[in-house]
C-alpha positions as CSV (number, residue, x, y, z in Angstrom):
1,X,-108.8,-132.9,200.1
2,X,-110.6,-129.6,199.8
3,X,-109.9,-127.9,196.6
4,X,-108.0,-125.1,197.5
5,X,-108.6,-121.1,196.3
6,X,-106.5,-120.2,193.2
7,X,-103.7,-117.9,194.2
8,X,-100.1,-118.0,193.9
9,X,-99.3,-120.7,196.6
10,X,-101.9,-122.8,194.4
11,X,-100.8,-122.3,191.3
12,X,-100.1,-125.4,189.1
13,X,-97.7,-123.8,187.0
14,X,-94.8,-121.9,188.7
15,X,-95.0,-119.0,186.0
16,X,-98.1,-118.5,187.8
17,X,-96.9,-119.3,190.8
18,X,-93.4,-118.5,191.9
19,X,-92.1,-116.6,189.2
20,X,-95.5,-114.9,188.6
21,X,-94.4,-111.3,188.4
22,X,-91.5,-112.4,185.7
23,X,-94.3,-113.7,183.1
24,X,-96.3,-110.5,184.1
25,X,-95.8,-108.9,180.2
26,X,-97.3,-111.8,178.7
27,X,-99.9,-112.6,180.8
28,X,-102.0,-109.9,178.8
29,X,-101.5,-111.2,175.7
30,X,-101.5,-115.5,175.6
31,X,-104.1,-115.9,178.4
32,X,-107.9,-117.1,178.1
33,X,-108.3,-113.0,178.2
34,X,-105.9,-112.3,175.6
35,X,-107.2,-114.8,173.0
36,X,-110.9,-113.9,173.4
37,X,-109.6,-110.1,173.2
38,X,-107.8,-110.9,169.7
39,X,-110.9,-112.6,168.8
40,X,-113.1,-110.1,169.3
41,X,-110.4,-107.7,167.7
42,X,-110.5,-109.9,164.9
43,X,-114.1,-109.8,164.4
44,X,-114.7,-106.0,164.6
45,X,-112.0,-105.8,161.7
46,X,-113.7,-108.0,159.2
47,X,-117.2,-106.1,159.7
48,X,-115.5,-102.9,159.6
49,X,-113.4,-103.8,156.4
50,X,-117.0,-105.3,155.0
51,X,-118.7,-102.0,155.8
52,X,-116.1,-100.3,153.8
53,X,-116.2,-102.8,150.3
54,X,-118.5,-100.4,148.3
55,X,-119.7,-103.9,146.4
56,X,-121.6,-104.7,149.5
57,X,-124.6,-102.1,149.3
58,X,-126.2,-104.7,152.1
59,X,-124.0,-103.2,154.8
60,X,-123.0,-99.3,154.3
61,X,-120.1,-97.8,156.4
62,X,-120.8,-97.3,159.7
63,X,-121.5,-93.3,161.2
64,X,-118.7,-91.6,163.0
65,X,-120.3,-92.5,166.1
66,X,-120.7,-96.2,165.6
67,X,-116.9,-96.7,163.8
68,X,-115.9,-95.0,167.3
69,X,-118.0,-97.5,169.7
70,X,-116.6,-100.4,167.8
71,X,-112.7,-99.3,168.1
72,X,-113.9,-98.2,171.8
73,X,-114.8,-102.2,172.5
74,X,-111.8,-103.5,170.4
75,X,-108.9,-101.1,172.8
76,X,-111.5,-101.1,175.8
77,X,-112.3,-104.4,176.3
78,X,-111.9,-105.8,180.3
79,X,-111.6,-109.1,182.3
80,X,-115.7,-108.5,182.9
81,X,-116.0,-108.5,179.0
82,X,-114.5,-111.9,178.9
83,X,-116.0,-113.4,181.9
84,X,-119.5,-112.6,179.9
85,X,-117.9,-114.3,176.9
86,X,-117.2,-117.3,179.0
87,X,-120.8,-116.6,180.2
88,X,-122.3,-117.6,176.6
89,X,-119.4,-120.7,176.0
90,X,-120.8,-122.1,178.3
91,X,-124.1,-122.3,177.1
92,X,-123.1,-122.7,173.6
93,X,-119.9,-124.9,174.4
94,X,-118.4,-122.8,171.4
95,X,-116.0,-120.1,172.5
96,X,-115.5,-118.4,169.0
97,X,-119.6,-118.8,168.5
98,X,-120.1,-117.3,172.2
99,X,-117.5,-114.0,170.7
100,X,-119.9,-113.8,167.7
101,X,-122.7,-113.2,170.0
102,X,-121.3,-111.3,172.6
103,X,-120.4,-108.7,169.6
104,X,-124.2,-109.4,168.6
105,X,-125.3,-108.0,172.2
106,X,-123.0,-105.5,172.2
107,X,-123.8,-103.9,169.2
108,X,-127.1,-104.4,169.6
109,X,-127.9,-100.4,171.0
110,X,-126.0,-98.9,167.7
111,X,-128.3,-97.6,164.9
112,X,-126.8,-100.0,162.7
113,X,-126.8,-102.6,164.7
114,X,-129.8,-104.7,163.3
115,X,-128.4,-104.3,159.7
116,X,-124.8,-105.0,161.0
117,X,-125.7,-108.2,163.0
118,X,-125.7,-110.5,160.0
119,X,-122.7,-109.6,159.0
120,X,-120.6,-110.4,162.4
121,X,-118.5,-113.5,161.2
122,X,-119.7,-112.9,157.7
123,X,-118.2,-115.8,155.7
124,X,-115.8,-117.4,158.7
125,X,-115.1,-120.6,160.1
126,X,-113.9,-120.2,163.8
127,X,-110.2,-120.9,162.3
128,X,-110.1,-117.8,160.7
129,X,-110.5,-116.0,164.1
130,X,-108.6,-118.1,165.4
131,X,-105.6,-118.2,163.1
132,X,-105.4,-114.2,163.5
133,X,-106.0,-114.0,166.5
134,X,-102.8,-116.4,167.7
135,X,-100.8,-114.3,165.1
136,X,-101.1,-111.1,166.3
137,X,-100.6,-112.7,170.3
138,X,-97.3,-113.4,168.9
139,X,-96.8,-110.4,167.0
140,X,-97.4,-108.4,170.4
141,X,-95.2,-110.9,172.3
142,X,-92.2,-110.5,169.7
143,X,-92.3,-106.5,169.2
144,X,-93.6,-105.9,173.3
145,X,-91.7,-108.6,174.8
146,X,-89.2,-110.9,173.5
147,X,-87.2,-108.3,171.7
148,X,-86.9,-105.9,174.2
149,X,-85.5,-108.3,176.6
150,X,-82.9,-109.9,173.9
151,X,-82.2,-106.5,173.3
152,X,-81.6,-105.6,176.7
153,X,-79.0,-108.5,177.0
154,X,-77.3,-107.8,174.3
155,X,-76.7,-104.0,175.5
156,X,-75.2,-106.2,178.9
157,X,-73.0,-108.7,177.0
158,X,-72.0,-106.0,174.8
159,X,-71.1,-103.4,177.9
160,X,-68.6,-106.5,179.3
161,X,-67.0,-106.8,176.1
162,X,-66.2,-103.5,175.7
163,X,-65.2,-102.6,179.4
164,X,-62.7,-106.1,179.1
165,X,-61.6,-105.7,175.9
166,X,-58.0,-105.9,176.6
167,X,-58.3,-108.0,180.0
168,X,-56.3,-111.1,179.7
169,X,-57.4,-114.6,180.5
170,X,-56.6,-118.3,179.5
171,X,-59.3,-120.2,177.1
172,X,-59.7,-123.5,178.4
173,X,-60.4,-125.7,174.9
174,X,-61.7,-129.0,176.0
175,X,-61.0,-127.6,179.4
176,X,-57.7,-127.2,179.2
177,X,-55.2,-124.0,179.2
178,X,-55.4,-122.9,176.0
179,X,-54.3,-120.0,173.6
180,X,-55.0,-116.4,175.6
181,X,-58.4,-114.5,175.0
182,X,-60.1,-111.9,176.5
183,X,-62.6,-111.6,179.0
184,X,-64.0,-108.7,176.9
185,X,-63.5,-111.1,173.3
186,X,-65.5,-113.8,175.1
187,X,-68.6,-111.1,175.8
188,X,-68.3,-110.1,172.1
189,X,-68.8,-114.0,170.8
190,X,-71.5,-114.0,172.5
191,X,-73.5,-111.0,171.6
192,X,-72.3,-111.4,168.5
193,X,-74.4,-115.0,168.4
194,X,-77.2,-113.0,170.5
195,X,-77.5,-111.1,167.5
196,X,-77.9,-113.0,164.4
197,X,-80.5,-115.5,165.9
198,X,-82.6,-112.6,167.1
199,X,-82.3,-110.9,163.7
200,X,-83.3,-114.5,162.4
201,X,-86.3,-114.0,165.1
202,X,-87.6,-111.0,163.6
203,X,-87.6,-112.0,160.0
204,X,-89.6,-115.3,161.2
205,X,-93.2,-114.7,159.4
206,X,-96.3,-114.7,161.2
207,X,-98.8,-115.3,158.7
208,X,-102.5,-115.6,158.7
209,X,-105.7,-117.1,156.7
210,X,-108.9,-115.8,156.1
211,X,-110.6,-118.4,153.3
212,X,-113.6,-120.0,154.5
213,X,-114.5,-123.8,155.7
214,X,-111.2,-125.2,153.6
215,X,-109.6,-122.3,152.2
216,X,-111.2,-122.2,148.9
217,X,-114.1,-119.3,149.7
218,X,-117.2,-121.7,149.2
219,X,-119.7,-119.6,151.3
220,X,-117.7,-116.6,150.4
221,X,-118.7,-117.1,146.8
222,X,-122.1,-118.5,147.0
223,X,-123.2,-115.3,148.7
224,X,-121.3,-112.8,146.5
225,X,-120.3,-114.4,143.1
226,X,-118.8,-111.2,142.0
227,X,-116.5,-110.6,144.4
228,X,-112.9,-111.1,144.7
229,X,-112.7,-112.9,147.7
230,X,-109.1,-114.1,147.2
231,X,-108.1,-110.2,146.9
232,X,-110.1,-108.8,149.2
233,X,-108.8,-111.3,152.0
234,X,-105.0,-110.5,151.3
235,X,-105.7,-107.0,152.0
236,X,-107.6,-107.4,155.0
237,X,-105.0,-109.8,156.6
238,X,-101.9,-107.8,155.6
239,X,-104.1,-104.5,157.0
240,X,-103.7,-106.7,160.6
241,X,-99.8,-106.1,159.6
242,X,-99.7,-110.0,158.8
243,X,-98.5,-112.0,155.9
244,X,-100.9,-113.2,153.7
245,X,-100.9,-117.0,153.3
246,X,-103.2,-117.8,150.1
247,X,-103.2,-121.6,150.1
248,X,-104.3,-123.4,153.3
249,X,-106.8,-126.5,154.9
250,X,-109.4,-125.2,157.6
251,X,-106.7,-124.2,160.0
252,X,-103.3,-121.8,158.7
253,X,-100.4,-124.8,158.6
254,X,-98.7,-123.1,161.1
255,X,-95.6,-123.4,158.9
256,X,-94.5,-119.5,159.5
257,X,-95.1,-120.3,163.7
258,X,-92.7,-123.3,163.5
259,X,-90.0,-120.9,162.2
260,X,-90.6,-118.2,164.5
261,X,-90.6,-121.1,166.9
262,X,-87.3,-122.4,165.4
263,X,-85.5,-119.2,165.4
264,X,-86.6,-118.3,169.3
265,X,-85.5,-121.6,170.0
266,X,-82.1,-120.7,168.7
267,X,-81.9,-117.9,171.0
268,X,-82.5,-119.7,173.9
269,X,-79.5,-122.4,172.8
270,X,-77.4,-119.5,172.4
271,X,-77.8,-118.1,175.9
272,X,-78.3,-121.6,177.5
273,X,-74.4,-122.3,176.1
274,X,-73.9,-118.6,177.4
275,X,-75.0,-119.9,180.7
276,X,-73.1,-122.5,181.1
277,X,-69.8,-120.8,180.2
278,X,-70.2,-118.2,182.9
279,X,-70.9,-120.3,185.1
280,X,-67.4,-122.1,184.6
281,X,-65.8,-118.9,184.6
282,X,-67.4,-118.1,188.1
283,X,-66.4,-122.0,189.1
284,X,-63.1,-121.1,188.1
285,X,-63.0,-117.8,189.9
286,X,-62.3,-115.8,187.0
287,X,-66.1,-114.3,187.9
288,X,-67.1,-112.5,191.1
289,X,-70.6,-111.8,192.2
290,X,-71.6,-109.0,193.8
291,X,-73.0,-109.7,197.3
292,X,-76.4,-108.8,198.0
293,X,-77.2,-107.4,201.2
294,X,-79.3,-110.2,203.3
295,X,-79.2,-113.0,200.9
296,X,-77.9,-116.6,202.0
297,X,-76.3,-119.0,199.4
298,X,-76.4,-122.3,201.4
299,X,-78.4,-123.4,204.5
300,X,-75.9,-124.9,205.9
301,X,-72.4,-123.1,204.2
302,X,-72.4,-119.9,205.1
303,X,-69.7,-118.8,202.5
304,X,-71.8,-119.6,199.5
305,X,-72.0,-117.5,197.0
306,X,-73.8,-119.4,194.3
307,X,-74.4,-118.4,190.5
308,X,-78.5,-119.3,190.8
309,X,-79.2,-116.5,188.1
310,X,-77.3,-118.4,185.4
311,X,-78.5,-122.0,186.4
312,X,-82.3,-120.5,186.6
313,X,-81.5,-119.2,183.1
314,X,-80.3,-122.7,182.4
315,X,-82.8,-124.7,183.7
316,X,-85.6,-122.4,182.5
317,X,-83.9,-121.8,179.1
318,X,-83.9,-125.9,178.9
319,X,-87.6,-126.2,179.8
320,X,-88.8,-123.6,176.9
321,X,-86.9,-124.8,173.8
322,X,-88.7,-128.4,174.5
323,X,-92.1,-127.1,174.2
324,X,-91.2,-124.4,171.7
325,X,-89.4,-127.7,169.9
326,X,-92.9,-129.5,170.4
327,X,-94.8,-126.9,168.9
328,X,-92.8,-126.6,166.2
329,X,-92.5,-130.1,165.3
330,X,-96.4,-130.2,166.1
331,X,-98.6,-127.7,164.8
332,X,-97.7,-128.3,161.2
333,X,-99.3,-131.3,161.0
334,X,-103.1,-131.7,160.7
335,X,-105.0,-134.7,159.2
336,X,-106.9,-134.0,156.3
337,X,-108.3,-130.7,155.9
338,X,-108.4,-130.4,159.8
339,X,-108.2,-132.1,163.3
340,X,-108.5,-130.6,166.7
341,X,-105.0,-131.3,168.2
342,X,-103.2,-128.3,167.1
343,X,-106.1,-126.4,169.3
344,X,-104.7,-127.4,172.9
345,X,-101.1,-127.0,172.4
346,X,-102.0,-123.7,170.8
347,X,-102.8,-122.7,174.4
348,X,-99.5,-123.3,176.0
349,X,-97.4,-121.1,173.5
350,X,-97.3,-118.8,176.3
351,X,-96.1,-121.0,178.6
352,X,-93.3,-121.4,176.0
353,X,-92.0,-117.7,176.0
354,X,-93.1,-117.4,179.8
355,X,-90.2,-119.8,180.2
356,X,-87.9,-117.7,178.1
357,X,-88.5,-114.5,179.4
358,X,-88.0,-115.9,183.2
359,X,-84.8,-117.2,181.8
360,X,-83.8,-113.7,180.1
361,X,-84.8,-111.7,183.4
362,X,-82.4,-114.4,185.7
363,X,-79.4,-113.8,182.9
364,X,-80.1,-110.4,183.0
365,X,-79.7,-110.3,187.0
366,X,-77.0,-112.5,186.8
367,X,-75.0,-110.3,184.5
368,X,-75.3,-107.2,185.9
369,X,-74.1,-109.1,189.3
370,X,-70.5,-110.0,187.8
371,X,-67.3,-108.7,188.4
372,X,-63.9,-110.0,187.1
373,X,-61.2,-111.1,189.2
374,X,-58.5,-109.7,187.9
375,X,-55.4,-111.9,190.3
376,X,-57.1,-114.6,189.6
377,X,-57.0,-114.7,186.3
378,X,-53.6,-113.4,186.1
379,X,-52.5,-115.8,188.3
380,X,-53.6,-118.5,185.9
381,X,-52.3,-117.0,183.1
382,X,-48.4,-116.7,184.6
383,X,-48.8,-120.1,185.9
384,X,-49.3,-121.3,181.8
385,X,-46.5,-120.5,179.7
386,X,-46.9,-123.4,177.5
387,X,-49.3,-121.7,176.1
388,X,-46.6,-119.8,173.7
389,X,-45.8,-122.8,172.0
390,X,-48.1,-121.7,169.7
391,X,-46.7,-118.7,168.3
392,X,-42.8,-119.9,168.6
393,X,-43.5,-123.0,167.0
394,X,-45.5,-120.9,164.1
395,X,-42.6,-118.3,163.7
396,X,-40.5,-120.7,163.3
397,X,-42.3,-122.5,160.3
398,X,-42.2,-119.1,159.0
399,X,-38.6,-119.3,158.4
400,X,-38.5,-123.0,157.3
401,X,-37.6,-124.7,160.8
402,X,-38.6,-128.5,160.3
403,X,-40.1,-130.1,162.8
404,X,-41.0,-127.3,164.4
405,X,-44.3,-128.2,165.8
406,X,-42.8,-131.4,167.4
407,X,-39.5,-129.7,168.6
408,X,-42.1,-128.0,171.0
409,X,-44.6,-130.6,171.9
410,X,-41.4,-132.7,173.2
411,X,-41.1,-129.7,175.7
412,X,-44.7,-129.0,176.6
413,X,-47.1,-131.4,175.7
414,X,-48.7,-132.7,179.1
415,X,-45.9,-130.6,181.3
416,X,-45.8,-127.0,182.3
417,X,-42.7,-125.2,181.3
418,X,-41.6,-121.8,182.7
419,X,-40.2,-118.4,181.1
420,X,-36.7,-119.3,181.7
421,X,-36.9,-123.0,179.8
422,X,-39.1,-121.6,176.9
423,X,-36.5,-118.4,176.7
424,X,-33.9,-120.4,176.5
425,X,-35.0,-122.3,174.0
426,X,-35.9,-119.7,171.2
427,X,-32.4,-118.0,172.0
428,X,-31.3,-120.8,170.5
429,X,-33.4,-120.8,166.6
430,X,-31.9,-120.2,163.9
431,X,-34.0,-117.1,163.4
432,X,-33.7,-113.2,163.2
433,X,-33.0,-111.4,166.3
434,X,-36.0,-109.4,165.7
435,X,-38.2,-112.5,166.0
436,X,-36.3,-113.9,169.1
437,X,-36.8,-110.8,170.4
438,X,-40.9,-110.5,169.8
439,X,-41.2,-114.0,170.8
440,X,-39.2,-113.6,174.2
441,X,-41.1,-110.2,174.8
442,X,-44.4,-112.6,174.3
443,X,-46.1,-113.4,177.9
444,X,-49.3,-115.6,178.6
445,X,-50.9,-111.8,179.3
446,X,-49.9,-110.1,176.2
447,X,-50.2,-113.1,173.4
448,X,-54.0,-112.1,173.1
449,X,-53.8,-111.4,169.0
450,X,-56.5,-109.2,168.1
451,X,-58.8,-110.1,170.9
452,X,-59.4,-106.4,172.2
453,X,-59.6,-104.9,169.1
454,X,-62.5,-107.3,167.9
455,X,-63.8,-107.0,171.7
456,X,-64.4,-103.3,171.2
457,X,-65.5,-103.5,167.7
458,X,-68.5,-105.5,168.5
């Protein structure tokens, strides 16, 4: 077979494929094109931050002109930039090298370029390019990306709970009628999840490295004895608005990434369980879709209407917590002071939150499609009053009844009992009127405890 030309139809990967528009955000940052742009972001830094150590008399601070060139090829740099990157790698068969002297070319025209040119990659292994460079991908990716979408489903899930606060329906514990929530209550659990694993998202660390060959600043010291290379590398990393991490092999462990991994990974579970829950609801008919104008559910059934968004959520949500779980488990282990497997499954962290963020988008869609049905979910909940055992058997332990939990399992466990049995039953307890009273004013509808109130407090 001919090889075919790349395009959407040819795509290996469906994120580049099929759902190519949905990964469009990230596509800027944890491509080829992004990583050679952080690299060469990288490097620009660390000769400007050198030109600036007043110790180094060897390299001054650049003119006015020349500091403005070099931010003009770190914000301005284009695809045609990296395909001449590429050009060099694959001469060299180095790609951080083929940055180095890309920058070496580039710079070449600027009146300090000559004295500069030594000085590009001053000190560095390729890992502390690297390193940075994968740090501040996913520092983009959290604050551009992940977070605004999370964000953005909280604000739905949160919008539901509040606008069903107070409407009734049955929980179904181990998928059975259970004790009445709210439509709006269920919303609120969870957002309320949503919320504390994406806090626990953005306190991950992203940390970085910047200490030579095997993180002890051998070359760093044999060129400048009297420096304080352990200082002055803290300060340029956490200038990059990264943590510092002091103690490392060739490569940064990766220990910070397998958190930040961890905790997206949490958020995924949470709205994978979300997922799956609405989709029951709709099963049961509790959930409505809005109908979209021209769209067909089944091939063959024309009366489909199928919850796709939520099992595309599901499927896609599945998909990036096991290679977010790989890479966690993964990059913090390296042989000795360094081995080379960390570098390809670096490369497919992107495919890891292009997953997630296809999954977000579908929940998104999915949400804003759903409308409650409000007869059906009454009619389940008239149709269940054994679910008011509950609160008579629990009033009546109030007031010292024994037995009282098995008085009413004899009269509902594994039958249904209606209004008129269960009334007739607590006018005869020995109990206040006032009680007997509450309790026969109680319906499946009403018995919803403090359900709205914590729905509209979330």
């Amino acid at each position: 077979m001919h090889a075919l030309p790349h395009s959407p139809l040819t795509a290996l990967s469906p994120l580049d494929g099929r759902y190519a528009r949905a990964s469009d955000a990230l596509r800027p940052l944890f491509s080829e094109f992004g990583l050679i742009r952080q690299r060469v972001r990288v490097e620009l830094a660390w000769l400007e931050w050198l030109s600036a150590e007043p110790w180094l008399t060897e390299l001054p601070p650049f003119s006015a002109p020349s500091a403005a060139r070099l931010g003009a090829i770190a914000t301005d740099f284009s695809l045609a930039d990296a395909e001449a990157v590429k050009a060099i790698e694959a001469r060299t068969n180095h790609d951080v090298k083929a940055v180095e002297y890309w920058l070496a070319d580039a710079l070449a025209d600027l009146p300090e370029g000559a004295r500069a040119r030594p000085f590009i990659h001053f000190a560095c292994t390729s890992e502390d390019i690297n390193n940075l460079a994968y740090a501040l991908m996913l520092a983009d990716a959290r604050r551009k990306v992940l977070s605004p979408a999370i964000a953005a489903l909280d604000r739905s899930l949160t919008a539901l709970a509040h606008e069903h606060a107070g409407l009734a329906m049955l929980s179904r514990t181990h998928g059975q009628t259970a004790t009445p929530t709210t439509l709006g209550k269920e919303m609120a659990n969870i957002a309320h999840r949503l919320r504390r694993a994406h806090h626990r998202l953005e306190q991950a660390p992203i940390e970085g490295k910047f200490n030579g060959a095997v993180g002890n600043y051998n070359a760093h010291q044999a060129a400048c004895p009297d420096a304080d290379w352990p200082e002055i590398c803290r300060r340029f990393v956490e200038s990059l608005g990264l943590r510092f991490n002091p103690y490392t092999i060739q490569i940064e462990p990766h220990d910070g990434m397998a958190e930040l991994f961890d905790a997206l990974a949490a958020v995924n579970t949470v709205l994978l369980d979300a997922s799956r829950d609405i989709w029951l609801y709709v099963s049961q008919g509790y959930f409505r879709q809005v109908l979209k104008a021209g769209e067909v559910g089944s091939s063959t059934m024309p009366h489909k209407v199928n919850p796709i968004d939520f099992e595309n959520a599901e499927g896609n949500l599945g998909l990036a917590n096991a290679l977010l779980r790989h890479l966690a488990d993964k990059l913090p282990v390296s042989r000795l002071q360094r081995d080379l497997s960390d570098s390809t499954v670096l490369r497919n962290i992107g495919v890891a939150l292009g997953y997630g963020l296809l999954a977000y988008q579908s929940m998104l869609r999915g949400l804003d499609k759903l409308t409650p049905d409000r007869e059906r979910l009454a009619a389940d909940l008239g149709a269940a009053w054994e679910v008011l055992a509950e609160p008579v058997q629990t009033v009546m332990r109030r007031h010292g009844i024994a037995d009282a939990y098995e008085q009413l399992k004899a009269i509902t466990r594994g039958r249904g009992i209606d209004r008129a049995a269960l009334h007739t039953f607590i006018a005869g307890l020995a109990i206040p009127e006032a009680d007997k009273a509450r309790l026969m004013a109680l319906t499946p509808a009403t018995y919803l405890g403090a359900a709205p109130r914590l729905a509209n407090e979330i």
